[in-house]
C-alpha positions in Angstrom: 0.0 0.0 0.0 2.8 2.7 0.9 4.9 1.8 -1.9 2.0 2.9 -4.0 2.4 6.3 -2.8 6.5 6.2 -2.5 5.9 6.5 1.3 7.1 3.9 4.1 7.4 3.6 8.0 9.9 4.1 10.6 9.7 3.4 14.5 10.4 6.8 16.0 10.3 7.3 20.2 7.8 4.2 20.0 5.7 5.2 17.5 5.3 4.2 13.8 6.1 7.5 11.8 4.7 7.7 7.8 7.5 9.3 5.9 8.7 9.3 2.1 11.5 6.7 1.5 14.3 10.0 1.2 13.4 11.0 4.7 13.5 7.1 6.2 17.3 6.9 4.8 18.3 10.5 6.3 17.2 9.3 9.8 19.9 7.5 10.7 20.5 5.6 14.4 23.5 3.7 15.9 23.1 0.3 16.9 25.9 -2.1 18.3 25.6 -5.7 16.7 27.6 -8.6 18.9 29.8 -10.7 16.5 32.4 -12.7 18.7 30.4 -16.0 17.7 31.5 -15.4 14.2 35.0 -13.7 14.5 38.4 -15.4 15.4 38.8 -15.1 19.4 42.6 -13.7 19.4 43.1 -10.3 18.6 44.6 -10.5 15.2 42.5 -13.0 13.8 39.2 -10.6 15.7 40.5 -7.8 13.8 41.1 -9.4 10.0 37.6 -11.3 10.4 35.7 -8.1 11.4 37.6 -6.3 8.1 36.7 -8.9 5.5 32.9 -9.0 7.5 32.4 -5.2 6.8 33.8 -5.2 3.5 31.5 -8.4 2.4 28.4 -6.5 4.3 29.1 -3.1 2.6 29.1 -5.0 -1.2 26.3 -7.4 -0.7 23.7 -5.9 1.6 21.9 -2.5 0.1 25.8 -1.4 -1.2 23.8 2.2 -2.2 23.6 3.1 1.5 27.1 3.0 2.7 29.8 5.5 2.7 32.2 3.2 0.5 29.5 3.7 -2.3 28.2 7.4 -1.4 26.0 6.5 0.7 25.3 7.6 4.5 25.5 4.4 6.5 28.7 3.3 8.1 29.8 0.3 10.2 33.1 0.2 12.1 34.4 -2.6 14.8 34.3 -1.9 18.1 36.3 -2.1 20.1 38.6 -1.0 17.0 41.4 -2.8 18.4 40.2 -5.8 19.7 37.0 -5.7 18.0 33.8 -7.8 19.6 31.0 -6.1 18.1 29.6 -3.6 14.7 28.7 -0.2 15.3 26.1 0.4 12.6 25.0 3.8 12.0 22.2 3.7 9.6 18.9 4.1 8.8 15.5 1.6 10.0 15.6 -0.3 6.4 19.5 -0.9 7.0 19.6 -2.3 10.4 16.5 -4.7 9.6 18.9 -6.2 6.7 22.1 -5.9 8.4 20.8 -8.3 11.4 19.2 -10.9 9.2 22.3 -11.0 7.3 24.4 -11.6 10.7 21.7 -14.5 11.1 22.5 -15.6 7.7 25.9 -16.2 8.6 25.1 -17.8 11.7 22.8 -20.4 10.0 25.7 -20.7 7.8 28.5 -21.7 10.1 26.2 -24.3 11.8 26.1 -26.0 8.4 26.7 -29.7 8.1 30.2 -30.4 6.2 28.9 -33.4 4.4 25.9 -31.6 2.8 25.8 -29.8 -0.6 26.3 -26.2 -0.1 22.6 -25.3 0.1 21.3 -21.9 0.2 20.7 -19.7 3.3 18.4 -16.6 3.3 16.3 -14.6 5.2 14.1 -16.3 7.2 10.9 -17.6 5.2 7.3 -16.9 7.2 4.1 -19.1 7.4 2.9 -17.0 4.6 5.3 -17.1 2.0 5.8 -20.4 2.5 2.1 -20.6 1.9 2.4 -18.5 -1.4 5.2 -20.3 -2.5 3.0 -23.6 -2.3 0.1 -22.4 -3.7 2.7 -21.0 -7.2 2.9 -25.2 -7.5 -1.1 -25.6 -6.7 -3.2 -26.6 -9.8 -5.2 -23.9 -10.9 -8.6 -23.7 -13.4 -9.7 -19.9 -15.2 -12.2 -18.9 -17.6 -11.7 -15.2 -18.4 -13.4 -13.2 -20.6 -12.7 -9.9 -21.2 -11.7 -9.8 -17.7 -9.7 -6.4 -16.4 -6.1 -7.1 -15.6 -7.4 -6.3 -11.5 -10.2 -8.4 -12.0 -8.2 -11.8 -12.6 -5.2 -10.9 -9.9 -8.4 -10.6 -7.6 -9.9 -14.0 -8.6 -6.5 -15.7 -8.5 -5.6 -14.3 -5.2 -8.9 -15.7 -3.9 -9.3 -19.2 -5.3 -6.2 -19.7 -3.1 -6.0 -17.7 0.1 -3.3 -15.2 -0.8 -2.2 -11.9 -1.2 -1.4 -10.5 -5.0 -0.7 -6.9 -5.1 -0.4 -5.3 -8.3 2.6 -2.4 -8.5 0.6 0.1 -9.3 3.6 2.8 -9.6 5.9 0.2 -11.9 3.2 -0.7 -14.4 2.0 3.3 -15.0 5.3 4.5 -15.1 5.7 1.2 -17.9 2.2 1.8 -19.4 0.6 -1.1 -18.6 -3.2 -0.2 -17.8 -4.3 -2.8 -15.1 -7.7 -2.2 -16.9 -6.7 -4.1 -19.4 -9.1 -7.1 -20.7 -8.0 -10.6 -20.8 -9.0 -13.8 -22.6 -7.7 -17.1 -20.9 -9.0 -20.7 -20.3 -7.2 -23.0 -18.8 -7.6 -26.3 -16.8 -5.5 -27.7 -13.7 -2.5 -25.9 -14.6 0.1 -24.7 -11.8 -0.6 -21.1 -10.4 3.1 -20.2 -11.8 2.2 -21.5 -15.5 -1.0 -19.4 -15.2 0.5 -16.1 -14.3 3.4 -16.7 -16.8 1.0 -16.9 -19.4 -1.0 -13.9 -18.8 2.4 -11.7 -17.6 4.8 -12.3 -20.4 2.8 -10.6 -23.2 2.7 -7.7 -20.8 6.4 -8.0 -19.7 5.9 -8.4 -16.1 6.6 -10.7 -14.0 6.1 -12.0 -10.3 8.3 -12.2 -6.6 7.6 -13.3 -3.2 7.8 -10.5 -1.3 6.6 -9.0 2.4 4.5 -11.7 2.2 2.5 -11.0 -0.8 2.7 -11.7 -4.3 4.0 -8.7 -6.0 2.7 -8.4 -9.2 5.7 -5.8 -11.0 7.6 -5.4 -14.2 10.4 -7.2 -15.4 12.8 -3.8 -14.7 11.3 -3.3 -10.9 12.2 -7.2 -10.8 15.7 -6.7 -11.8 16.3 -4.3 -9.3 15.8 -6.7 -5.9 18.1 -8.7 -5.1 18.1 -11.6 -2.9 21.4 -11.9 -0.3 22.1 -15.4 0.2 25.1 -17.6 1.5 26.5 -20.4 0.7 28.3 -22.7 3.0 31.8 -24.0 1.7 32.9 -26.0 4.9 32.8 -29.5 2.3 34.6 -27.8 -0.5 37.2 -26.2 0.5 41.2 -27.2 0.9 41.8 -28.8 4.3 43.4 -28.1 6.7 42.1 -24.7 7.1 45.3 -23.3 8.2 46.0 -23.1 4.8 44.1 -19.9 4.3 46.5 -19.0 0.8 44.8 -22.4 -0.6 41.0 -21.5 0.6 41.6 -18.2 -1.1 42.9 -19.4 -4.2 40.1 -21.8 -4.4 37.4 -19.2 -3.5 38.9 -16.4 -6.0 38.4 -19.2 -9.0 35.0 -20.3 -7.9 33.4 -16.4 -7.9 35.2 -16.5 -11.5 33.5 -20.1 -12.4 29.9 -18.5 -11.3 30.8 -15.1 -13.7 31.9 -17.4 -16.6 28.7 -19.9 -16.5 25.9 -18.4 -14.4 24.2 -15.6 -16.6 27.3 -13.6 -17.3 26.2 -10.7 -18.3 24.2 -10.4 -14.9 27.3 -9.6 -12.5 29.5 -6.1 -11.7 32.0 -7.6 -13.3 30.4 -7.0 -16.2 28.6 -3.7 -15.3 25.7 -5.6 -13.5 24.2 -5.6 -10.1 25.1 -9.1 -9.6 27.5 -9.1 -6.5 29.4 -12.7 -5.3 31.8 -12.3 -2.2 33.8 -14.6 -0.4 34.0 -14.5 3.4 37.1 -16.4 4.8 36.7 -16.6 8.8 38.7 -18.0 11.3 36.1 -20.9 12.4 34.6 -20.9 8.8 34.1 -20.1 5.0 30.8 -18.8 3.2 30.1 -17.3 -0.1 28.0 -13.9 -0.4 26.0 -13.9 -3.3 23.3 -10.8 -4.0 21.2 -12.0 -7.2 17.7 -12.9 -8.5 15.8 -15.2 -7.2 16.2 -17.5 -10.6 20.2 -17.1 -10.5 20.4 -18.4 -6.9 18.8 -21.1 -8.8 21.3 -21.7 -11.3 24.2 -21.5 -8.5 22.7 -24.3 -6.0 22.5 -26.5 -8.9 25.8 -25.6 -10.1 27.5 -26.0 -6.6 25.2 -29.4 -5.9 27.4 -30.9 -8.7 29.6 -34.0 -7.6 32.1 -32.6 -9.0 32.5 -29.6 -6.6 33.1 -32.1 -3.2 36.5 -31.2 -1.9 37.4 -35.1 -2.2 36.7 -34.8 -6.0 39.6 -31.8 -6.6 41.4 -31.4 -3.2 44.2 -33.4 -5.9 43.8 -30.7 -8.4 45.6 -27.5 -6.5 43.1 -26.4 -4.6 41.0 -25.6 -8.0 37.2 -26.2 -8.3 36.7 -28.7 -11.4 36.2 -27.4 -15.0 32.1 -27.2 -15.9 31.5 -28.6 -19.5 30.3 -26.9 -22.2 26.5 -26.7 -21.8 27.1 -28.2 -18.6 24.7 -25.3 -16.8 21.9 -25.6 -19.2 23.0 -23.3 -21.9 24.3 -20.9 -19.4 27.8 -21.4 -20.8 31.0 -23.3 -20.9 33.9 -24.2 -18.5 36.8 -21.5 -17.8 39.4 -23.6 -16.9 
């Protein structure tokens, strides 16, 4: 509803205050964020674990917001010599992403060795897991020269959810959510419906604040989803080999540019942001994408191939993808 009118919400001496997203970011607040259960525990390792944490924070989470990029956000360790916690200055938005991706990285060090390197995000609720569900339910519709509205308000109700069209994204596109539709189909999946009425229209669909966002394909491009990626079974043993782990997790951000949607990352002018973060009692990958990239990774680092008992022989290098090997997404680098 607020995004409809560029407006949103921050919690100001208790109360919930309706401002315009430009004042939100200007209202900045200092928080202290505990991190000794992720950093080393003597005082230089404290110190080089709570550098590479800010500088994999500042890329991956809302980069826009933080003094390295022009923004007004910053994050420093404290105590600065012996560091044990964050000092985040920033604004409400910031400091609700900054602690879920602290979380992240907890989930992420409790990971199981012996499993794939599965993806770990925010935490899901009831609802979108609901929404989510209901994308794979099968689905009936008979419009006819039904408004655009009309049929999100059908669909929505035929299975308990929220679908909120953005209003804003399609004007300023020129989509008129007025306009009349003409579908029939029978005990089809809720995804296959919407993709059939959205891609004429070049829209598309996300999860998000648990609803389901109806918005265009730009809007879409522009939020990204912060996941890790635990690499405790695929990288060189023994850890104290830190110029090894490096090595290994330099090639494998270069394997994801090479094969996974290359034109999609910075390194290629992009948004698309992957970042290792090599700690003293673990290793993760930082990866900001779309929600259909993260995709493509997990399969790609679910291959065999990538088990540390499969290339630990090899120097410490992942193994070489085949042509085609991703689907089309492209060939091997190495």
């Amino acid at each position: 509803m607020l995004s409809d009118m560029e407006a949103t919400y921050i919690v100001k001496d208790g109360s919930l205050v309706f401002t315009t997203p430009h004042k939100e970011k200007d209202t900045l607040s200092p928080r202290l964020y505990p991190v000794e259960d992720l950093i080393g525990d003597n005082e230089h390792a404290a110190v080089r674990d709570c550098r590479r944490l800010i500088e994999v924070t500042k890329a991956t989470v809302l980069p826009d917001s933080w003094d390295d990029y022009g923004g007004s956000c910053t994050m420093n360790p404290m105590p600065p010599g012996n560091p044990r916690a964050l000092l985040v200055s920033a604004h409400h938005g910031m400091h609700e992403a900054v602690q879920e991706f602290l979380d992240m990285l907890r989930l992420a060090k409790s990971a199981d060795p012996k499993n794939v390197p599965v993806s770990i995000g925010r935490p899901i609720s009831a609802m979108e897991k609901k929404i989510a569900a209901a994308l794979k339910s099968p689905t009936s519709v008979n419009f006819e020269k039904t408004s655009f509205d009309e049929a999100m308000r059908s669909l929505a109700k035929q299975h308990g959810i929220a679908i909120v069209v953005d209003c804003r994204a399609l004007d300023d596109f020129g989509v008129d959510p007025a306009t009349p539709f003409w579908r029939k189909m029978d005990d089809v999946p809720l995804e296959e419906v919407l993709r059939s009425m959205l891609d004429n229209l070049e829209l598309t669909y996300r999860i998000k604040h648990e609803v389901l966002l109806i918005t265009t394909l730009d809007e879409h491009s522009q939020c990204l989803d912060v996941r890790a990626y635990p690499l405790a079974g695929v990288m060189p043993q023994p850890r104290r080999k830190y110029k090894a782990r490096e090595r290994y997790a330099d090639k494998l951000v270069k394997t994801l540019h090479a094969v996974i949607e290359p034109e999609s990352w910075d390194v290629a002018g992009a948004m698309g942001v992957a970042q290792p973060l090599l700690l003293e009692d673990f290793d993760v990958l930082i990866v900001s994408q779309l929600p259909e990239i993260h995709e493509q990774i997990g399969g790609l680092l679910s291959r065999e191939e990538f088990r540390h008992a499969k290339w630990i022989r090899k120097k410490d290098m992942p193994p070489k993808i085949p042509p085609g090997g991703m689907g089309g997404t492209g060939g091997g680098m190495f």
